[in-house]
FIVEXKOL-532814 format. One record per residue (C-alpha): chain; z, x, y. Coordinates in steps of 0.1 Angstrom, whole numbers, plus 2048, in hexadecimal, padded with zeros to 3 digits. Example, Ala and Ser with C-alpha at 12.3 -4.5 7.8 and 13.67 -1.06 7.14 Angstrom:
<atoms>
 ch  pz  px  py
  A 84E 87B 7D3
  A 847 889 7F5
</atoms>
This chain:
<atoms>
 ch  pz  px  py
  A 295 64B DA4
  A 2AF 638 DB6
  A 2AF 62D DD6
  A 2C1 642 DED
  A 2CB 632 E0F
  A 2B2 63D E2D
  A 2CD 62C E47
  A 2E2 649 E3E
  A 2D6 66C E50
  A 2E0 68B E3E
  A 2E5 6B0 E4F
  A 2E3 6CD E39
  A 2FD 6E7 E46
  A 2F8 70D E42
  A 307 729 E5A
  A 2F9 748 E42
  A 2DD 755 E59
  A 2C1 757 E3B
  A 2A1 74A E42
  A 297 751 E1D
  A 2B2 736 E12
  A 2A0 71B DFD
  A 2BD 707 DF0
  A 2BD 6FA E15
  A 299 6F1 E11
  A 29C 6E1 DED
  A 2B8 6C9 DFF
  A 29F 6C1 E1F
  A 283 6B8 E03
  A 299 6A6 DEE
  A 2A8 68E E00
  A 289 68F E1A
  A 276 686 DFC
  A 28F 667 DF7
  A 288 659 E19
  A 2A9 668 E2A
  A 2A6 674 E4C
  A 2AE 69B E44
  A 2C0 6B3 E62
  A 2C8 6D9 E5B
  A 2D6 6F6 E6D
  A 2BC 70E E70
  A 2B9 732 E7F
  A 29B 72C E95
  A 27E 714 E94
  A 266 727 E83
  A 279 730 E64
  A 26C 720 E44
  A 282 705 E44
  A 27C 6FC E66
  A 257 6F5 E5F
  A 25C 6DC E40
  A 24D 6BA E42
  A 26B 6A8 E37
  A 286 6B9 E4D
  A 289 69E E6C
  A 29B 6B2 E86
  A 2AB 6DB E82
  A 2C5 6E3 E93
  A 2CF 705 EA5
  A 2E6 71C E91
  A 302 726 EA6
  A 2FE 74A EB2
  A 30E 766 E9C
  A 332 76A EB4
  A 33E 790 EBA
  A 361 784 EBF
  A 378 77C EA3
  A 376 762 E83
  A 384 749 E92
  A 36E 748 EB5
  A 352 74B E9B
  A 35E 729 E85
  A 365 71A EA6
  A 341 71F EB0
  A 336 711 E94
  A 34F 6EF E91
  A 33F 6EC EB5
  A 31B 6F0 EAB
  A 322 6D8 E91
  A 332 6BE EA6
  A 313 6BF EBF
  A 2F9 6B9 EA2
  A 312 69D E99
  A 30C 68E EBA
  A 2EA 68F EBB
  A 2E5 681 E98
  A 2FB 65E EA8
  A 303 656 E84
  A 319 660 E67
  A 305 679 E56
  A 30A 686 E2E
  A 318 6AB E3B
  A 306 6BF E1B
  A 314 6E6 E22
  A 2FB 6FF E10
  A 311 71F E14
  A 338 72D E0A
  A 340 72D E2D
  A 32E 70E E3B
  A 346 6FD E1F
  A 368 70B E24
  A 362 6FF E49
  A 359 6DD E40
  A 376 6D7 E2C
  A 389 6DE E4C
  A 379 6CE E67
  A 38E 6BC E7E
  A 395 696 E7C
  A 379 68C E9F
  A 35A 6A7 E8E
  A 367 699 E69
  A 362 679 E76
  A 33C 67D E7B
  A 333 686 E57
  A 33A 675 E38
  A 346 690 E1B
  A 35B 693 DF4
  A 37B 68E DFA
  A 38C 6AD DF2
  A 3AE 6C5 DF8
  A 3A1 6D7 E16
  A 3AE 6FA E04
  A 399 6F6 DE5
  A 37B 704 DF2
  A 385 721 DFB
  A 398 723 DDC
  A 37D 724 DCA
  A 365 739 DE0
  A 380 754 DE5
  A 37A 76D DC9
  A 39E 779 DC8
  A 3AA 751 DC5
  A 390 74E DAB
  A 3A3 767 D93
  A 3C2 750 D98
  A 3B2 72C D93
  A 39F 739 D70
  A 3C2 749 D66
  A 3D3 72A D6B
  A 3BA 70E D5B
  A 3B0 72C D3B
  A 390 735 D49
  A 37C 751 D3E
  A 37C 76B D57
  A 373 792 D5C
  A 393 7AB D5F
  A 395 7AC D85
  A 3AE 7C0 D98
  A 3B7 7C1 DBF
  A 3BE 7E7 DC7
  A 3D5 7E9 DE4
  A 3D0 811 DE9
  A 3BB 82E DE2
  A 3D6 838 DC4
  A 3CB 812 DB8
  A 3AB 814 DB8
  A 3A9 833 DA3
  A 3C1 81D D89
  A 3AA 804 D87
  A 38B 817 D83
  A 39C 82A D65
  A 3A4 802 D59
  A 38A 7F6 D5D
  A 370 813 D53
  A 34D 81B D65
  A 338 80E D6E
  A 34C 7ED D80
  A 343 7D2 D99
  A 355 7D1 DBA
  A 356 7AF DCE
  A 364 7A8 DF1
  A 37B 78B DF0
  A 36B 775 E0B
  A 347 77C E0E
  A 343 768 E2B
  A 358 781 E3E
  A 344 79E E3C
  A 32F 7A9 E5F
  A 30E 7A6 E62
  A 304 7C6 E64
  A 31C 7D8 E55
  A 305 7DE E33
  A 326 7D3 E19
  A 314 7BD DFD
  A 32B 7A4 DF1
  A 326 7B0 DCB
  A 321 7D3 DC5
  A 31E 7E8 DA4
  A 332 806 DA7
  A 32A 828 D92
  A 344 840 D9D
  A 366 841 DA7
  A 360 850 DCB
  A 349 832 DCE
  A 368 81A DC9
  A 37C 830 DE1
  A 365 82C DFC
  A 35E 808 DFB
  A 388 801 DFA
  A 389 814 E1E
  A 372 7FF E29
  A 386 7DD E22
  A 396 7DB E45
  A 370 7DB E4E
  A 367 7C2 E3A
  A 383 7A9 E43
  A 38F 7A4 E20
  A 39C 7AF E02
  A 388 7C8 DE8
  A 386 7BA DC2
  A 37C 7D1 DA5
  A 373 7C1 D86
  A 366 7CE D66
  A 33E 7CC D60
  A 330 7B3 D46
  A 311 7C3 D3B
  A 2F8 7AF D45
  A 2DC 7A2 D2D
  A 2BF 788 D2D
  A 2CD 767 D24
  A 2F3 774 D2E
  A 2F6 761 D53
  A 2F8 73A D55
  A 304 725 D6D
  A 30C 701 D74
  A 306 6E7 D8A
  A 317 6C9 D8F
  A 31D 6AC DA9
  A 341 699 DA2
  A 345 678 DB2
  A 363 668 DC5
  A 36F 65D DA0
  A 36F 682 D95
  A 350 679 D80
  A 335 691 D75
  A 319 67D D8B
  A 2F8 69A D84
  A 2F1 6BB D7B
  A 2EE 6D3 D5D
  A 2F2 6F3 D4F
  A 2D4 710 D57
  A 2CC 735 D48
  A 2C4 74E D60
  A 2A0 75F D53
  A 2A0 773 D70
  A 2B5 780 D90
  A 2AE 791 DAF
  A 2BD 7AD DB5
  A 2B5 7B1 D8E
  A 2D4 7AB D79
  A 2EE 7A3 D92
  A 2DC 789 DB0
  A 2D2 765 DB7
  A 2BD 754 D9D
  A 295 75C D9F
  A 28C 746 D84
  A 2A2 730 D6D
  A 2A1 715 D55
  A 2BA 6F6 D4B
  A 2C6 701 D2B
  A 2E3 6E1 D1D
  A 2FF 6F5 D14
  A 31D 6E1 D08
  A 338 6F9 D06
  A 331 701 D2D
  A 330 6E2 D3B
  A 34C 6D5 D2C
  A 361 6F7 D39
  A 354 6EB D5A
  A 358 6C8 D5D
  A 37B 6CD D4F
  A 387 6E7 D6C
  A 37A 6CE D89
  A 385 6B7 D7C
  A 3A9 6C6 D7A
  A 3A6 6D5 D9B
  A 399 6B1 DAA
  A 37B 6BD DB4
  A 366 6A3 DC6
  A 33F 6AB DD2
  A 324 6C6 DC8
  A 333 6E7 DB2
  A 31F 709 DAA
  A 32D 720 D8F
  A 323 73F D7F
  A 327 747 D61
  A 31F 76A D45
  A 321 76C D22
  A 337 789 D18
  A 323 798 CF8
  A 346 7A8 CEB
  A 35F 789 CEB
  A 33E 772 CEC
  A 34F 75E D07
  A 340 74F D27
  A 351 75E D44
  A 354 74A D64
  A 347 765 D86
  A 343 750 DA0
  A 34D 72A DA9
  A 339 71F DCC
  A 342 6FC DD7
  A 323 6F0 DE3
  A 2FE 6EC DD5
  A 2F0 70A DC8
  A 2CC 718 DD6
  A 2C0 70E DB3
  A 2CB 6EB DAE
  A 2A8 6D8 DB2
  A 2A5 6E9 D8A
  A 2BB 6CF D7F
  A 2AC 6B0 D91
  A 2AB 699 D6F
  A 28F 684 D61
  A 297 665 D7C
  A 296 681 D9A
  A 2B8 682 DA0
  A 2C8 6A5 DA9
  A 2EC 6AD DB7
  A 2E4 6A9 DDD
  A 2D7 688 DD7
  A 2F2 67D DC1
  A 308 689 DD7
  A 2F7 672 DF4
  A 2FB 654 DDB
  A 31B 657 DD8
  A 328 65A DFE
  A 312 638 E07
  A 31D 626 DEE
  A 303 623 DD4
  A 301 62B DAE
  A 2F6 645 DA3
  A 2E4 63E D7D
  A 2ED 652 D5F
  A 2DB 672 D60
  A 2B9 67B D4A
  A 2B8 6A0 D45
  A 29B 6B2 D3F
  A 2A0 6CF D2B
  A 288 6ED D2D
  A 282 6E5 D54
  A 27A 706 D64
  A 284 712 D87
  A 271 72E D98
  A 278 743 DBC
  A 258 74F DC5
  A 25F 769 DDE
  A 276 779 DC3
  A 26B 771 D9F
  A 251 787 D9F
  A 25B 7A9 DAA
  A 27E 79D D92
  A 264 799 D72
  A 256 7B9 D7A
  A 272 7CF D7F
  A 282 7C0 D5E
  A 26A 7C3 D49
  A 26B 7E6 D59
  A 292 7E3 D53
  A 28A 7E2 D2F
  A 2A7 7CB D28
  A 2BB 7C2 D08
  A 2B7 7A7 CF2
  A 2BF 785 CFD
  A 2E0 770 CF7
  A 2E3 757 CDA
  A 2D8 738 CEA
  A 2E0 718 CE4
  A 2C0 6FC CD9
  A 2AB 6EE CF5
  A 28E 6DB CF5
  A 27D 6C3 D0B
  A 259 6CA D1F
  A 255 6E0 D37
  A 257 6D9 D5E
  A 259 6F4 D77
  A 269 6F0 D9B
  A 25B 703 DB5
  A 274 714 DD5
  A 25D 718 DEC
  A 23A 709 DE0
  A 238 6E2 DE4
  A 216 6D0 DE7
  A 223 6B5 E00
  A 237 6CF E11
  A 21B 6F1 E18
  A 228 6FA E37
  A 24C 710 E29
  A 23F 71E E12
  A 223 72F E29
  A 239 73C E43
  A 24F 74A E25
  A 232 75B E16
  A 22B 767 E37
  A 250 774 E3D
  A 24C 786 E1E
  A 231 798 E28
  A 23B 7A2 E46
  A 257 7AF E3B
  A 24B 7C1 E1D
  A 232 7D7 E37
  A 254 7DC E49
  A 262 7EE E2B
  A 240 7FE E20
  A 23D 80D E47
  A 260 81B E3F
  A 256 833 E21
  A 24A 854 E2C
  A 226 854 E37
  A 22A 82F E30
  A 216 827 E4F
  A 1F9 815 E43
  A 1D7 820 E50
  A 1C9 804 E6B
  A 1AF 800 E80
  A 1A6 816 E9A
  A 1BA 832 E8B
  A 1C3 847 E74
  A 1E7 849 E63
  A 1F7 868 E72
  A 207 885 E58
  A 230 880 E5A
  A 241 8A2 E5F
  A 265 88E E5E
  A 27B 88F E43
  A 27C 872 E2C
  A 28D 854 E30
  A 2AD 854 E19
  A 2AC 844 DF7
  A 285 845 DF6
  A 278 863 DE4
  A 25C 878 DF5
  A 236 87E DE8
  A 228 895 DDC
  A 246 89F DC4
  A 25C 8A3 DD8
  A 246 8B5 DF8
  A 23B 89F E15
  A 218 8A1 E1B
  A 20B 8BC E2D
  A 1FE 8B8 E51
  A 1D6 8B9 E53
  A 1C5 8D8 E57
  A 1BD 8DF E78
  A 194 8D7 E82
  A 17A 8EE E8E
  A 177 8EB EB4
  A 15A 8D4 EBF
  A 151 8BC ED8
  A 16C 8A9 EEB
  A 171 887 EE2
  A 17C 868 EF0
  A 1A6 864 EE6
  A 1B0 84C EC9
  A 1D0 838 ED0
  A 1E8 83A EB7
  A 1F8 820 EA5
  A 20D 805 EB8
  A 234 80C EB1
  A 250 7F8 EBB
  A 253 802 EE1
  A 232 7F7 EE1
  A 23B 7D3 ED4
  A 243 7C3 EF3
  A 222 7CB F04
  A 20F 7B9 EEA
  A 226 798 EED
  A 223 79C F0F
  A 1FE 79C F0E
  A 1F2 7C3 F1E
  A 1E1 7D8 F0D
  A 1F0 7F8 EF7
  A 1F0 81C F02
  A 1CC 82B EFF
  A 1BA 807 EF6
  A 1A7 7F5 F0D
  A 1AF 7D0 F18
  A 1A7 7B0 EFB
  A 18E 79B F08
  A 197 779 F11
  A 18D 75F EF2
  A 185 77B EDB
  A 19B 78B EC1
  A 1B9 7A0 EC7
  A 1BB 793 EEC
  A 1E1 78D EF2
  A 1F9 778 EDF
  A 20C 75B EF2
  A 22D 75D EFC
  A 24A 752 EE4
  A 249 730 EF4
  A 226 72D EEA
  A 223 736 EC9
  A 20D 71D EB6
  A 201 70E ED5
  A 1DB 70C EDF
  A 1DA 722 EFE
  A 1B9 71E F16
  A 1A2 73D F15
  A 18A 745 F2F
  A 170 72A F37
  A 154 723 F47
  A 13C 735 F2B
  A 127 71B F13
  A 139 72E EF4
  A 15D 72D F02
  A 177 717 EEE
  A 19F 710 EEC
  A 1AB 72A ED0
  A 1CE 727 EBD
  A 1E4 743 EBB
  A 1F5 756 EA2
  A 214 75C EA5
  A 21D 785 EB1
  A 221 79A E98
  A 23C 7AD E8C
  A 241 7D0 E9E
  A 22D 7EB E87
  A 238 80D E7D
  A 23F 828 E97
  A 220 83E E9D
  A 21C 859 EB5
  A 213 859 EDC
  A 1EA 85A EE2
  A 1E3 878 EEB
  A 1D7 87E F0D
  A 1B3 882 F1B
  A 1A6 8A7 F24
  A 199 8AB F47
  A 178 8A9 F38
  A 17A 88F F26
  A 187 87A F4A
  A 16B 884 F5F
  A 14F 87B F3F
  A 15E 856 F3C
  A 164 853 F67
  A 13F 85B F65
  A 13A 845 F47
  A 125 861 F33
  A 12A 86E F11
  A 122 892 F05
  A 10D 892 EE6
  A 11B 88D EC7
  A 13A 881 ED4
  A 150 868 EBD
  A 160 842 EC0
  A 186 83D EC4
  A 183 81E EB3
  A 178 829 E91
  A 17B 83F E76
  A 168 84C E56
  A 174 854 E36
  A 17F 876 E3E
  A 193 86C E58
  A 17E 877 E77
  A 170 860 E91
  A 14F 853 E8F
  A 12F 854 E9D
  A 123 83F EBA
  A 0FF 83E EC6
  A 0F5 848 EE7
  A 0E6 828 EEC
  A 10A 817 EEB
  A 10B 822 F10
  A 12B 824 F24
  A 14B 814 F1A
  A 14E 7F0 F2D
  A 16B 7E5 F3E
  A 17B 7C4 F2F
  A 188 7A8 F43
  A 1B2 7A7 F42
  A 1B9 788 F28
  A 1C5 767 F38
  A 1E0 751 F25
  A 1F8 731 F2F
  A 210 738 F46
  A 233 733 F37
  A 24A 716 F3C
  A 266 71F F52
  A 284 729 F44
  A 296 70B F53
  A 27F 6F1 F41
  A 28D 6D9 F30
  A 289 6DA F0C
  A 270 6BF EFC
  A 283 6AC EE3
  A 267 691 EDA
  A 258 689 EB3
  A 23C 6A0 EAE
  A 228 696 E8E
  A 22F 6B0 E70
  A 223 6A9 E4E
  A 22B 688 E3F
  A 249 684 E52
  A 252 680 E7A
  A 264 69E E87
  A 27A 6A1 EA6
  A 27F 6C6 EB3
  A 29B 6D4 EB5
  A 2AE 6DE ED4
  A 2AA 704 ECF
</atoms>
């Protein structure tokens, strides 16, 4: 491997808020790995990047701006210039997103002067980026490209779906433009005409122009992609050609697993058009195989490092972003070694992806040109030097996947201490309902017996605030200090050991977890009978009356002995008190891993 220089920091810059983005964390592990002091832009400290043994130092993400573009680039030129500063040296500046890279091709001359990057036009990022410039720049070099049209009216966009024919992809221009939370994709497949209409009167919301562009059917072995890194000389430095095996979304997303695949015919399109366009540092581009002209068709040209380009790290463990290092300090980078066969996998998405198209039944694959070599496999998230990401992705994906499995009807799972209540509401759109087609009837109503105590009902989201905050939900008595489920720290605390009580030969200093994530939405407890008050003031049980706690198979409470006597109070839970809010923020080398990690001021 060559020897990369450690004076030289590097900071890995990304403004997409996606804590699932693991082309930032193959760069942080890449040149971390290398002996480069690694800084990134990330969305909080606890993301997965955040937590990686090689990263020295993250760096706040500037703060979504409600205003216009341009306070919003501002914000972020600013953010950039402070990380600058507190770097105090000229750092490689290693963008990771569309919009990350447009801006640092126009940063002005006193931020530009912090960072060492290519040498390029500052317009020819966004030229290539900008789906609508795209169409231009293949017409003019003889690129392969799908028929694309820019409808400037409703009258146009039924044109070009009759042109075109169904079904069609529509793209938004400039990606990087569309809100937040405005739920515009930038790709979408489009079935019907009405679909097209709609979407076109949204463009003013979307900031930029609508593209429609005829579907290439999509097949295994039909989407490639290259990677490249092209020195100050214009020279192809690293990189390779790679197959998609599998996408997510299936057919039409971001690679799940891939492998390097030489294809001559495609890298030799692609080091001809940088090199005519004078393209200096890291290019992505996408590529399908048309099945009816066989011709490669270039989709999509991102100029910076792909989320996949630790596939292509060669036998001598060079890969783009260190090449790319190399170059800007100065130091040679050797001819590269590929290894052919090398297999890249995203483990949070290849799964489900091999499942649903195998599901998909798909056609036959591509003609494919020879490969051979052994077989490596390059991990996203998994690393044996570097646990810690991975983890808190895992965890992340969980989370979220009992987020959407809450949101199906009756999708509440059933946890302790109740029972999962029978939905009356409608479904939730897009999901179909059980029972073919009938939601499940409400339980039949129970003979009249013995009151019992009340069973609390499973914590929702207004209820999500008392738990962080330590006090005990609706209808369930207090945690006791030091035993489980007493309260979970405040945000400032999380991962710290907090004191529990003491004075007790068996107490000790616990670590917490960090809160979880609010649950489903349950109903209210229901309220005690007058009965039922004066038997607990009394602290006296009828016979044969039933826990709150538990539950049998049938779904009824169950029995508790006599001998259990009355219920105890517990003891409200203690916990460290909060820093104040005007504390200073602790910037000093905390131990992480195999490297030595300064915290970000966040």
């Amino acid at each position: 491997m060559p020897s990369l220089n450690s004076g030289v920091p590097a900071l890995i810059f990304r403004l997409d808020r996606n804590p699932f983005h693991h082309g930032s964390l193959g760069a942080v592990r890449s040149l971390g790995r290398a002996g480069v002091e690694v800084h990134a832009f990330t969305e909080s400290p606890r993301v997965p990047l955040a937590r990686s043994a090689y990263l020295h130092r993250p760096h706040p993400m500037p703060e979504p701006a409600a205003g216009s573009r341009q306070e919003a680039d501002r914000a972020a030129v600013e953010a950039l210039d402070r990380a600058g500063a507190r770097i105090g040296r000229r750092a490689v500046l290693i963008p990771m997103d569309d919009r990350a890279a447009l801006l640092a091709a126009r940063l002005p001359p006193p931020v530009r002067s912090r960072f060492l990057q290519p040498e390029v036009a500052p317009e020819l990022p966004e030229r290539l980026a900008d789906k609508a410039q795209l169409v231009s720049v293949c017409s003019e070099f003889g690129v392969s490209h799908p028929a694309t049209e820019q409808p400037g009216s409703l009258t146009e966009v039924r044109r070009a779906v009759g042109r075109l024919g169904l079904p069609l992809i529509a793209k938004w221009s400039r990606p990087w433009h569309l809100p937040a939370d405005s739920g515009l994709r930038s790709t979408t497949a489009v079935h019907s005409e009405a679909e097209a209409l709609n979407l076109w009167e949204r463009t003013a919301e979307a900031g930029c122009p609508l593209l429609l562009q005829r579907l290439l059917p999509g097949r295994p072995g039909a989407d490639w992609f290259f990677h490249g890194c092209f020195g100050t000389d214009g020279r192809l430095l690293a990189g390779g050609t790679g197959r998609k095996e599998l996408s997510w979304p299936v057919g039409a997303g971001l690679t799940a697993a891939g492998s390097w695949q030489p294809h001559t015919q495609l890298t030799r399109d692609a080091v001809r058009l940088a090199q005519r366009l004078g393209y200096r540092g890291i290019l992505d581009l996408d590529f399908r195989w048309d099945a009816d002209t066989g011709a490669y068709h270039l989709l999509d040209a991102n100029p910076r490092p792909g989320a996949q380009f630790r596939l292509f790290t060669d036998d001598g463990g060079t890969d783009v972003v260190r090449a790319l290092h190399l170059d800007l300090t100065g130091r040679p980078v050797a001819d590269p070694r590929p290894v052919p066969g090398r297999l890249f996998v995203t483990e949070n998405y290849a799964p489900v992806a091999a499942l649903l198209t195998a599901r998909g039944g798909r056609a036959s694959r591509a003609p494919l040109p020879p490969a051979g070599g052994r077989r490596q496999i390059e991990a996203a998230w998994f690393a044996p030097d570097d646990l810690a990401p991975f983890l808190a992705m895992a965890a992340r994906t969980v989370r979220r996947a009992g987020r959407l499995l809450a949101a199906l009807p009756g999708g509440t799972a059933r946890r302790r201490g109740g029972v999962r209540p029978a939905s009356t509401a409608a479904p939730t759109q897009g999901v179909a309902p059980r029972s073919g087609g009938r939601l499940p009837a409400p339980p039949a109503s129970r003979a009249p017996g013995p009151p019992s105590a009340p069973r609390s009902s499973p914590p929702g989201p207004e209820h999500a605030a008392e738990r962080r905050h330590g006090e005990p939900l609706p209808g369930r008595p207090a945690p006791q200090p030091g035993r489980r489920g007493a309260a979970p720290p405040a945000d400032g605390d999380v991962g710290r050991p907090t004191a529990r009580a003491r004075g007790t030969a068996g107490s000790r200093t616990e670590t917490h977890r960090r809160p979880a994530e609010s649950l489903a939405a349950g109903p209210t407890a229901a309220a005690p009978t007058p009965a039922a008050t004066s038997r607990a003031a009394a602290g006296t049980r009828p016979p044969g009356a039933r826990s709150a706690g538990r539950a049998d198979a049938a779904g009824a409470p169950s029995a508790v002995s006599p001998a259990d006597g009355p219920p105890r109070p517990s003891p409200t839970p203690t916990r460290a008190a909060p820093a104040p809010s005007s504390a200073p923020r602790s910037n000093t080398p905390e131990t992480t891993g195999t490297s030595r990690k300064v915290s970000g001021d966040y």
